[in-house]
Each structure stands twice: as C-alpha cells, then as structure tokens.
N, C-alpha and C positions, 0 to 999 in steps of 0.2 A: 504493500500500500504506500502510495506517495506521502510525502509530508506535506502537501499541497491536497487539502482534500478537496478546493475549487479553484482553478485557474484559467483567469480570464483575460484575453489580450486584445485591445485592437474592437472591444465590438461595439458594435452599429447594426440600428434600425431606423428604418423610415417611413413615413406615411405621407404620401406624395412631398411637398417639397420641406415636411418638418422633420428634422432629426431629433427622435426623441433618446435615442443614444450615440451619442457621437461622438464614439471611439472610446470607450473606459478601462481601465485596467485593475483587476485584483487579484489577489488571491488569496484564499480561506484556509488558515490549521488546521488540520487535521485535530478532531476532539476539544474544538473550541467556538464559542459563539460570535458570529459576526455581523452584525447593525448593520443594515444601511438606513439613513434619515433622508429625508427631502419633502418638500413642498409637494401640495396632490398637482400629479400631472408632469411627476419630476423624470419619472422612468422607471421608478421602482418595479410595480408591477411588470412590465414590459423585459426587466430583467432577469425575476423571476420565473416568468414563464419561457425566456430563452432558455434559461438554465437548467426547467425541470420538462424539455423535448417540447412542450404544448406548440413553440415559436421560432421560426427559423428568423434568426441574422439576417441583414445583408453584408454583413462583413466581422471581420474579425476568428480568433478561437477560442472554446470553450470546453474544459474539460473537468469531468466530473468523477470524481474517486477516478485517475486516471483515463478517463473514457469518454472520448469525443463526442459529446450531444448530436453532432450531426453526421459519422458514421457507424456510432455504437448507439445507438438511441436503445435498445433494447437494456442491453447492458446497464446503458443508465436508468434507466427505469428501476431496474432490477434492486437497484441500493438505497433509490432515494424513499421519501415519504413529504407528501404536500399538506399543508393547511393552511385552508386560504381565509377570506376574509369574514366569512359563512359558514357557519359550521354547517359540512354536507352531512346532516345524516337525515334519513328515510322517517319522518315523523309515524307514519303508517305501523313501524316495527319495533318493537322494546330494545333497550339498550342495547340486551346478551343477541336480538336479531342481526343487527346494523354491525356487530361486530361478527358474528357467524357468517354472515354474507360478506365480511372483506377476508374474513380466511378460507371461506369457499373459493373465492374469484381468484386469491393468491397461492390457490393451491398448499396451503400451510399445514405440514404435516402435525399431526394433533393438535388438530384444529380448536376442538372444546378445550384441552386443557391451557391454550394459549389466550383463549377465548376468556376465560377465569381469572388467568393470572392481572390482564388486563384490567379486568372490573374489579379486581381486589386492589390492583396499584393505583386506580385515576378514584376508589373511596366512592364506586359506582355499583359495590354487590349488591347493597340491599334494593338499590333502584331498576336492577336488571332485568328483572324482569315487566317493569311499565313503562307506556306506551312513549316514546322518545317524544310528544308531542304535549307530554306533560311535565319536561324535566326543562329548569327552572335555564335563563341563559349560560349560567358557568357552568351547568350541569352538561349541556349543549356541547359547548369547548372544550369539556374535558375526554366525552365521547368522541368525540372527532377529531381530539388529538391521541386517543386511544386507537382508533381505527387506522389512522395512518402510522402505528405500530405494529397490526397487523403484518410480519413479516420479518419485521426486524430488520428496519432498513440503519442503514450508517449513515447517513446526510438526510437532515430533514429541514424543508423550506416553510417556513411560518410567516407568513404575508398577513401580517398587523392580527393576529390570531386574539389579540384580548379588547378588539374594539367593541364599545359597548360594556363592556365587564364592568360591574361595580370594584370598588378597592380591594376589597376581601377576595374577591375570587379571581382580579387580575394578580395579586402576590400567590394565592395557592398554585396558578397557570407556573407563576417564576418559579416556585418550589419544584414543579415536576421539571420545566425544563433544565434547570440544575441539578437535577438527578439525571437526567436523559444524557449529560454533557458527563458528568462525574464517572458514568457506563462506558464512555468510550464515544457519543454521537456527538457527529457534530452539526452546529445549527445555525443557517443563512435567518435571518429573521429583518422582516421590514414592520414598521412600527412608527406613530405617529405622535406616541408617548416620550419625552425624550427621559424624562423618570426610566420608562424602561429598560432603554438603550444603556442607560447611565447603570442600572443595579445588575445587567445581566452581558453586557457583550463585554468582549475582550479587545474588540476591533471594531471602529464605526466607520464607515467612510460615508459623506456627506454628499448626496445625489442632487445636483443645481440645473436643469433646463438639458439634461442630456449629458451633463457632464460630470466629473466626480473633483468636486471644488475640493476635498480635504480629506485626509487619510488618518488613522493610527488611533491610539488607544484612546478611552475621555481623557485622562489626564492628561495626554499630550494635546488634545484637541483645547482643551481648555487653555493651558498654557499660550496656544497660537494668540489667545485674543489679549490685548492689555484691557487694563479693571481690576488685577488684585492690588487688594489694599489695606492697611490694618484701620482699626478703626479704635479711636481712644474716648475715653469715655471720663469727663472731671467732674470733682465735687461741685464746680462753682464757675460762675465766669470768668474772675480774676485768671484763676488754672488756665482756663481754656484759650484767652486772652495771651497769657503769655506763652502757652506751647503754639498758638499759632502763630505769633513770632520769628518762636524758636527754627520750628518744622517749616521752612521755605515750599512753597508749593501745593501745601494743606489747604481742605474745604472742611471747613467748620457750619455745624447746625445752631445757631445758641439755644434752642429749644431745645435739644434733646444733650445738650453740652456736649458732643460728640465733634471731634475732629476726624478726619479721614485721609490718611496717607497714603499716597501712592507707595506699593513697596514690588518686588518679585516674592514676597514671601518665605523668603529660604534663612534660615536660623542666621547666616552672618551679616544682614539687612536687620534682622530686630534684633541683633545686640546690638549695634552700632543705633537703632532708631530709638532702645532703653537707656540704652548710654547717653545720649545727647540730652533727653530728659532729665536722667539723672545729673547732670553736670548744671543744670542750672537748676537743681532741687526742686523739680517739679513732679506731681504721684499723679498718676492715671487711676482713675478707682477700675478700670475695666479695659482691657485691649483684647483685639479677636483680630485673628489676620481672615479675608473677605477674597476668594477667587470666581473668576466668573464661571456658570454651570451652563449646563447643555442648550438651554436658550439663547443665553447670551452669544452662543457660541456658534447658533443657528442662525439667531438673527443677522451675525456679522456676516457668514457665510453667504447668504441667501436674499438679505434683504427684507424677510418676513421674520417675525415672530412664530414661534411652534403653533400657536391658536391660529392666526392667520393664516396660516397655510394651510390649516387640516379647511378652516371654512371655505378657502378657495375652489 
C-alpha cells in the first residue's frame, strides 16, 4: 500500500466555458483525515465525485489506494466507501434491512454477522429493527455511515456528512470517525463547519473558485494569517494608561481596561512583552495570548466568512 492513500495532480473540470477545477494538486496519508473547506460552489463536491469514479476529469491524474480512477475504476471502487450529503438509506426498511441489503449487493461474506457488529458499533441494536423512517436525523447518519462500512472499505469520502446535525450528535458523528481513522481508515471529508475541520483533520486544504488557495495542517493555516495577539487586562486606567505608553503599537479598550498586542505568540515575545512591563512596575491583573481560528482564516483566504459562504 502507498503512503499516498490519495494522489492528485494536475486536475481539471469544466462546464462549458467555467472551470470549476483548474488544475489542483494533493495528496492524502494514508490512515489520516483530510478537510477540504471552500465557499458552496467552490469545487468540493465536483472533487469528490472525480475521486470516488461517479466523474470523469478533463485533465489531470488521480489515484486512489494506488489505482487510477480512470483505468482501475473497478478497483477503486473496491476500497472506497461514500457518504454524501443525505443520508441514503431506504426509509421503506428497518435499520438491520438497509444494512443487509449493502452486504447482499457487496457480496460480504457473513453477511448477518457483519450486519450486527455494525449496529452494535454506530449504538443502533436496539433501533434495528424499526422502520429507518422513524429514526431521528443523527440516527439517519449514523446508518448511512454504517452502510458505507458494509465491506470494509480503507478510504472513505464524507461530503459534509453532519449537515443539519444538532451539536450532540454532530461530536458522536466525530467520535466514530476517530475510531474509523484510529483502525487504520482513512478519511477525504468536505464540511462547511470549520469547528469540524479544526477538531478532526490533520490536513485542510482550502478550495477558492477552482483552485486550492492554501495547504497544511490548522495550525499552520492559522499561522498564514497575522491577528495573534496577547491581550492585557488592568486594575485601573492609570495601569492601562501607562502600558499603553509603554507597549508602542497597542489598541486599548478603556471599557473593558484591556490592551491588545500584536505578538507571534511564541514564549521569547512574552518574556520580552512581561519584561518590559515589569521594568516600568506595571501588573497586568490578566494576559491571554489570542490566534486567529479557522474563520479568520477563511475569511482571509476566500473573501467570505464561513456563514457567508454556506448561505451563498
């Protein structure tokens, strides 16, 4: 098995004269989770489904656990597991049905007892047997990312899999995925949350009008943007008064007595930012150092706000 469990070079699609991917390049760990963010409209989807055979390119390559989407298509099939933005299951048929009929179609040998392990792991035995048309929306998404386990596939594509989720049941979604990833699988996952991106990938790459504006882990993607900054907090205004003085370049609140420092955050910036303090006997009743989060970091990229863009 590659260490590359998705490698992508070069690709492009189009619909007549718009390029809704033009030309991106990545590639995915093997046994680790990877984001991508963007604006609705940005390409996400359309990547996805090049990815998992639904969509041919018109340029570029793409390969999947080693296997060319566009001359192994079978092959890839073979490994992946999809879950898209709806949970597909068959309201007509009880949980243990919906999931008996993806290990009928995938030919899974022992079938019931795969069938079982499924609805005991996604916390769906005792619901197994009623009608999928009465189980509540997280109950929904958990069947329908049970089904696309059906198999035992090693790459699995989740395409915004907890939209709609109340809070409780989108963190139980991140608990199973982090068990799925801990087993050895690994997970493309697009998402309009950036909460989620932030508590569950390892790699985000940032998707902008076709193209991939930013790479790498959050906490390098954060780093890209300047905004961090500590923030000091006095007893009084004389205090605040005079460390703004002190500190060149400071924005002070007087209502909340808070100054705000531009810093890079790193331990030899706030001694040298305590020291200067303390050299003209000045006390902070409170300091926090402040980095910008996956918004800010979207917004800079992008142009929109995460709200903004899911409304678009």
């Amino acid at each position: 098995m590659t260490s590359s469990a998705i490698a992508v070079s070069g690709l492009r699609k189009t619909y007549g004269d718009k390029a809704v991917l033009d030309g991106i390049d990545f590639d995915v760990a093997a046994g680790s989770i990877f984001s991508m963010l963007g604006p609705n409209g940005a390409g996400k989807t359309t990547t996805v489904n090049v990815l998992t055979t639904l969509l041919k390119a018109d340029a570029g390559t793409v390969r999947v656990a080693g296997h060319d989407v566009v001359t192994a298509t079978k092959d890839v099939r073979a490994v992946i597991g999809v879950t898209g933005q709806f949970a597909a299951v068959d309201e007509l048929l009880t949980g243990r049905e919906n999931l008996q009929l993806m290990a009928d179609l995938r030919r899974v040998r022992a079938g019931d007892q795969v069938v079982t392990r499924l609805l005991e792991r996604f916390d769906l035995a005792e619901s197994a047997d009623k009608m999928a048309s009465a189980y509540s929306g997280g109950m929904r998404r958990k069947l329908d990312l049970a089904m696309t386990l059906v198999g035992n596939p090693r790459i699995i594509f989740l395409d915004e899999p907890t939209t709609g989720l109340d809070p409780r049941s989108r963190r139980t979604m991140w608990g199973i995925v982090r068990d799925l990833v801990a087993d050895g699988t690994t997970i493309f996952l697009t998402t309009q949350y950036l909460e989620e991106a932030d508590q569950l990938a390892d790699r985000i790459a940032v998707l902008d009008q076709g193209r991939l504006v930013a790479q790498g882990t959050p906490e390098e993607l954060k780093r890209q943007i300047p905004g961090t900054h500590v923030r000091l907090r006095f007893a009084d205004l004389d205090e605040l008064d005079t460390a703004a003085r002190v500190l060149a370049g400071s924005t002070r609140d007087d209502q909340e007595l808070t100054l705000r420092v531009p810093s890079d955050g790193e331990s030899r910036s706030l001694r040298a930012l305590l020291d200067r303090l303390d050299e003209h006997m000045i006390n902070a009743q409170e300091f926090s150092v402040h980095t910008p989060d996956l918004d800010d970091v979207f917004l800079a990229l992008t142009g929109h706000t995460s709200a903004e863009a899911v409304a678009q």
